[in-house]
N, C-alpha and C positions, 0 to 999 in steps of 0.2 A: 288351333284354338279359335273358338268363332268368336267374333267382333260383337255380340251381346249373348248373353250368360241368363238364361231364365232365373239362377240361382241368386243374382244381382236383383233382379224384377223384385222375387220373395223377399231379399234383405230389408230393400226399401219398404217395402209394404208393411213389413211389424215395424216398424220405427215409428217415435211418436211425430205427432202433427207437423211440430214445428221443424224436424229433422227432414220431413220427405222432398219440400220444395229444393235446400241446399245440397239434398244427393243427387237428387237430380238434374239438378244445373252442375253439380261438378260431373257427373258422369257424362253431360252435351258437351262441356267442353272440351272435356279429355277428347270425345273422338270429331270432336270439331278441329282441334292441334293435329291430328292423324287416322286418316281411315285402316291405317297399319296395324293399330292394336287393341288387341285382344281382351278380354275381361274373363277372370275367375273368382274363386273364393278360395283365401289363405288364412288361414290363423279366425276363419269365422267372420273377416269383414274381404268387403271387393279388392283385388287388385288389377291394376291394369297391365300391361303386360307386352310388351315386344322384344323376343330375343332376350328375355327375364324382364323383374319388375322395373315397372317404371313409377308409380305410384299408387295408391290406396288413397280408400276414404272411411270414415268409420262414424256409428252413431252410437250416445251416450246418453245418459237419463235429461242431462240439461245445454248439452252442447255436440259441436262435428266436429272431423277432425281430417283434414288432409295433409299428407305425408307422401315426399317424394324418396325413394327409397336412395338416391345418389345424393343427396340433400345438402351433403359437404362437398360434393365435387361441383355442382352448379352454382354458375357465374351468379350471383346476385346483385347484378346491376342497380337494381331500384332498391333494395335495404328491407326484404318483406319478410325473410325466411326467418323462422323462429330458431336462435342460436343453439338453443336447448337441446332442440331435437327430442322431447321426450316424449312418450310415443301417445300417452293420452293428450297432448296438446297437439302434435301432427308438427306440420312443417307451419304453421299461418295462426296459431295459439285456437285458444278455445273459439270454435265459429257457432255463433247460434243466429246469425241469419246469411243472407246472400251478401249482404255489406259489407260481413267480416272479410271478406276474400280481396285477393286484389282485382283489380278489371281482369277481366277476360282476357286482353293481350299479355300482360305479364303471365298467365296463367299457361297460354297457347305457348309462351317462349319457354317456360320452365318445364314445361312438357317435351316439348321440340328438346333440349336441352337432355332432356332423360334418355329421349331414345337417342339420340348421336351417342352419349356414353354408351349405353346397350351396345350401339352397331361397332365400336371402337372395342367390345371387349375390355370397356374399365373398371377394373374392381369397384364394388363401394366402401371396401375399408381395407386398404392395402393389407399384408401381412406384416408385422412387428416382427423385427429379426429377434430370434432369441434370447432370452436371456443369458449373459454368461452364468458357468455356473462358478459358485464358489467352492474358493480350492478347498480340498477334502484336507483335514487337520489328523494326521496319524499319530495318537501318543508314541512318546521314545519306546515305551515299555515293550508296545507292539511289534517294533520293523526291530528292533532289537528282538525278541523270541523270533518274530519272525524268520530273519536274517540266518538263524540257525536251519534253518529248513529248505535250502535251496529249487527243490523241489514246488512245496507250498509258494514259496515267495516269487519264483516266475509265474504260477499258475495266478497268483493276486496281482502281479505288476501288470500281467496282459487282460484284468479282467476290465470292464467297463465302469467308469466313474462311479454309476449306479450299483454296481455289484461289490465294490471298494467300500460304499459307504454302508451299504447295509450288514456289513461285516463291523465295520468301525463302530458303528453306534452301537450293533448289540454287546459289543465287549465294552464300550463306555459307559451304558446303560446300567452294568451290572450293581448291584446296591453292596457285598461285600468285597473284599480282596480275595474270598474262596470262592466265591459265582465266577469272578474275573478271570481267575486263572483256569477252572474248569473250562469258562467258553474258549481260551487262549487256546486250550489243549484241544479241544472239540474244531477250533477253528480250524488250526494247522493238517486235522485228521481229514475234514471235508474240503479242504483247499491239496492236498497233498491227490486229494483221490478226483482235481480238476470241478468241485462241486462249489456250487453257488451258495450263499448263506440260505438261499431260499429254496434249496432243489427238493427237497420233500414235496412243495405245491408246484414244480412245473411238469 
């Protein structure tokens, strides 16, 4: 990745008047914090870039927006970083001039701050462990017909939570007690012959 992007030059240049002086002083700083990284274009505004993103900057009809992409893992020692995080305010809220920002050294440390995460391999937004699922509710009617069909009834006990329930709902689903018992009979026929509720689409 080369350390300036002609495609960054172009961004800046349509952006209105008062946008170009504060892309351009955040773009000196980024590589004043590190001659390490890189610049591209993501999602149609600049990001910077070492060993993945490190931050972005972006211009809007009346204001800029810079955004560190690890923004919840950096230390925020001085109190500057916008809690929100929401993407049209960026990390530092709506900036419509160089003031908005913090100095330049806060700026160089939250940068520095970015790429150490990068080099450490740290996610920006862990993985959420799964949710459990909820326990699948068999009417009596069911595991009783069932129960008669020893065959059917191993091929359902070994099937996957997901192929349990999509059997259980279409027989719950049914609107008469004559739909109900049809699918009960249809059920047992395609669970006896090892088949999914769903094996006509696989």
């Amino acid at each position: 990745m080369e350390q300036y992007d002609a495609r960054v030059d172009a961004f800046i240049e349509k952006q209105a008047e008062f946008a170009k002086p504060i892309l351009e002083y955040i773009r000196r700083v980024v590589h004043e914090a590190s001659p390490l990284i890189g610049e591209t274009i993501k999602w149609g505004m600049p990001f910077f870039d070492y060993k993945g993103p490190v931050c972005h900057m972006a211009a809007f009809k009346q204001h800029c927006a810079m955004g560190f992409w690890r923004s919840s893992l950096i230390l925020d020692a001085y109190g500057v970083l916008n809690p929100s995080e929401e993407t049209a305010m960026g990390s530092f809220g709506r900036i419509t001039a160089i003031d908005n920002l913090p100095s330049k050294d806060i700026l160089i440390d939250y940068i520095q701050q970015g790429i150490a995460l990068n080099e450490k391999g740290v996610k920006a937004h862990p993985k959420k462990p799964a949710a459990e699922k909820a326990e699948l509710v068999i009417p009596e009617y069911f595991t009783t017909h069932l129960a008669a069909y020893p065959r059917a009834k191993a091929v359902f006990d070994g099937f996957s939570y997901s192929n349990k329930k999509e059997y259980v709902e279409w027989i719950v689903e049914a609107k008469t007690d004559a739909t109900r018992q049809k699918r009960l009979d249809t059920t047992i026929e395609w669970l006896t012959e090892g088949k999914t509720r769903m094996w006509k689409y696989k």
